[in-house]
C-alpha positions, 0 to 999 in steps of 0.5 A: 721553637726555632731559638731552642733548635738554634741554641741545641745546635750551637751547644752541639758544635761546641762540644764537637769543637772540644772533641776535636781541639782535644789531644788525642786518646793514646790507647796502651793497657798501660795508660789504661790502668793509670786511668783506672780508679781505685775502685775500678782496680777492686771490681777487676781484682774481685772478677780475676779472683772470682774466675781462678776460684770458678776455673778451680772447681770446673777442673776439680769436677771435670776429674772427680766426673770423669773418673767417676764414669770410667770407674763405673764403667769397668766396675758394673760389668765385673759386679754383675757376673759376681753376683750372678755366681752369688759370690757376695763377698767377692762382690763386696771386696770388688766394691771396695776397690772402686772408690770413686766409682758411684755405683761402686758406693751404693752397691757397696753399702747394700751388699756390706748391710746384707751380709753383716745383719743376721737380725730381722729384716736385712732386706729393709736395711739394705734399702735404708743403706742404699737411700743413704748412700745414694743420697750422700754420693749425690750430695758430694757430687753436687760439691762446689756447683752453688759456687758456680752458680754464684759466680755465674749470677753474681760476676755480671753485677759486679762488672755493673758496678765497675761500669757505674765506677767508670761512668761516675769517674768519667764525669769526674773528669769531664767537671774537672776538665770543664771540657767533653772532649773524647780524650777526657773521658775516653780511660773512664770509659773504657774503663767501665766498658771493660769492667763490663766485658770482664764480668760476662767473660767470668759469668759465662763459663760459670752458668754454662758449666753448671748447667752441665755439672748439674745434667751430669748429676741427675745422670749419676743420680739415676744409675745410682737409684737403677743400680740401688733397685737391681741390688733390692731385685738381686736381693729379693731372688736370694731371700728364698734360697737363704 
């Protein structure tokens, strides 16, 4: 016991000994992508790529959500005093004006369904029309969310792997050196070390965003279906009268 305690101590202060009599690690992002393997260029160029394309669709639905909102707010008040006053056509054409309103989509399909179907039972069309739009504006919505989430689930292994590159790259160096010094290893290191931070760095906005796009959409989707029901209300009132 005392000879393997005596042998780990002497193996230790050797290894201390490289590490001292080692040149020391001149820390510069230019020595840093000399270092850099081939493999760890890839894992780098694949999270920059991955985080333009997430930054993209965050700002593309950070507009399309709030113009969508601000539309809806301005749309909802003007519709509800032109269908208060039965001015139908008023009311589709308003719609139409509106289109990057969500609500403006669904109120539109309902009324166009109630005023062009002289046939039987324009009630339940309009209903249909209304499903569908909801459910089609929904979709479009949720455009580009899958690719966040993606890149959110994704960019933490890719980073992974260019730690394994690093590490494997560092212990590359360490056989062809046949030393253990800090100097040896440290570019491979640091290169794993950085492929790491980068994926979290990538993966992070993406998960928290999605998590907010898509609280966003099953907002929109309930005005949708409130707005859908009121219209079917409305409808219900004139059905007598007509």
């Amino acid at each position: 016991m005392a000879l393997f305690c005596d042998s780990s101590i002497t193996t230790l202060l050797s290894l201390l000994l490289q590490t001292e009599t080692a040149p020391a690690f001149t820390w510069s992002f230019h020595k840093l992508w000399e270092d850099t393997s081939v493999a760890g260029i890839a894992v780098i160029v694949v999270l920059l790529l991955m985080s333009i394309y997430s930054m993209a669709i965050m700002f593309e639905r950070y507009l399309t959500f709030k113009s969508a909102s601000r539309q809806s707010r301005e749309f909802v008040p003007k519709v509800s005093e032109m269908l208060k006053t039965s001015h139908l056509s008023e009311a589709l054409q308003l719609s139409r004006e509106y289109k990057k309103s969500h609500l403006a989509i669904v109120v539109n399909s309902g009324l166009q369904e109630l005023t062009t179907t002289n046939g039987r039972n324009p009630l339940r069309k309009a209903k249909r029309a209304l499903r569908r739009a909801a459910a089609m504006k929904t979709a479009d919505l949720q455009r580009g969310l899958s690719s966040l989430a993606t890149v959110g689930s994704t960019a933490p292994f890719v980073g992974l792997f260019g730690t394994v590159v690093g590490i494997i790259n560092a212990f590359t160096k360490m056989n062809e050196a046949q030393s253990a010094g800090i100097a040896v290893i440290s570019g491979a290191i640091a290169e794993a070390l950085i492929t790491t931070a980068f994926g979290l760095v990538v993966a992070i906005p993406a998960v928290w965003m999605f998590n907010y796009f898509t609280n966003r959409v099953h907002n929109f989707s309930i005005e949708m279906q409130n707005s859908a029901e009121e219209l079917i209300d409305f409808f219900l009132q004139q059905q007598p009268e007509n």
